[in-house]
N, C-alpha and C positions, 0 to 999 in steps of 0.2 A: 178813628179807631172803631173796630165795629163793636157787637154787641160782646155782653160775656155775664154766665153766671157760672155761680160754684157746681162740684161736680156732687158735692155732700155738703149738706148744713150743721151746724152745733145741735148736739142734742138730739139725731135722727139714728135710725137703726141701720146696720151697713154690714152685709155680707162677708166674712172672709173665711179662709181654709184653716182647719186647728192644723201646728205643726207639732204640738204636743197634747195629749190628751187636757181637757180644759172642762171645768168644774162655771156650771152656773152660777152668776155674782162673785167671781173673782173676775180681778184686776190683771186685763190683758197686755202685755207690750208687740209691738212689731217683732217678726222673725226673717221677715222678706216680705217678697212681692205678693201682697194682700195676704199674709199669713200673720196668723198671731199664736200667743202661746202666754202661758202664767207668766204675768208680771214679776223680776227678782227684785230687791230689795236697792231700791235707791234709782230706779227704773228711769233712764228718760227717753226710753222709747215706749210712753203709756199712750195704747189706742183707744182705752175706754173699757164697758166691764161689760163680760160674757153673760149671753142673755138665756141661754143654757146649756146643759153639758156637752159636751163632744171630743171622741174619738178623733185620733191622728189621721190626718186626711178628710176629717168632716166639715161641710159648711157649719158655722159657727154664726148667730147674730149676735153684732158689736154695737153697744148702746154709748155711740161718742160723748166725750168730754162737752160741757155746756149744760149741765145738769143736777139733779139732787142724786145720786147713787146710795145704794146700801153695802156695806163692801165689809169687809170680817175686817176687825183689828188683829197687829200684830202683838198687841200691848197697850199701857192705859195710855188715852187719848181724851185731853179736852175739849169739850166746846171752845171754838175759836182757833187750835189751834191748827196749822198751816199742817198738811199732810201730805207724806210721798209715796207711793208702794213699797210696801214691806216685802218678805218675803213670800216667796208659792202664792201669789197673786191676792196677800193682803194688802190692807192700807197700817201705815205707823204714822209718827209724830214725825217730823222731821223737815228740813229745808233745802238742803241738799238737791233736791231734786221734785220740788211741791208740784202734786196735780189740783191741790183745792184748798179750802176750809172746813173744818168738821163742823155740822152741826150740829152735833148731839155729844156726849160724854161716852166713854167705855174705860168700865175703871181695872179692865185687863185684854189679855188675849183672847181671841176666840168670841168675840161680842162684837154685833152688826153695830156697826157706826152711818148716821147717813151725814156724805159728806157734798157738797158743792161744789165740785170739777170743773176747771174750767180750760179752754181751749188751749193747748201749748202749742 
């Protein structure tokens, strides 16, 4: 067997095309072929979270899953508890579809949560 290494590591920054306009520190999912666009609600196409804003059609940096992110709640959230994308490319409490652990508390909407993502 010859040799092989990955083409992307956990936790590295990776180029893709916005398919929608995209807000820096939300919560991206796949739309296609290296495109991404706001995470919806119960997401299991999450690529990781937008490293800043971008227009439809813009390169966009994606900071993959394998890491600590800071990501907007879509409601309260405790430390510990298991989290999935919320809606418009937040994070909620949820199982359904978990990208991580919170580490920190948010005792509503609209408040940075930094959570633990990890590779799906």
């Amino acid at each position: 067997m010859g040799d092989y290494l990955p083409k992307f590591q956990p936790a590295t920054a990776v180029t893709f095309t916005a398919s929608a306009v995209v807000t820096g520190g939300q919560a991206v999912e796949l739309t296609g072929a290296r495109t991404v666009g706001p995470a919806g609600a119960a997401s299991t196409k999450y690529a990781g979270v937008a490293g800043h804003s971008a227009a439809i059609g813009e390169k966009v940096t994606v900071h993959l899953p394998g890491c600590v992110q800071r990501l907007i709640s879509a409601g309260a959230i405790n430390a510990g508890d298991r989290v999935q994308c919320g809606a418009n490319g937040t994070v909620a409490a949820g199982t359904t579809a978990p990208i991580g652990t919170a580490l920190t508390t948010a005792g509503a909407g609209g408040v940075a949560v930094e959570v633990l993502d990890r590779p799906v």
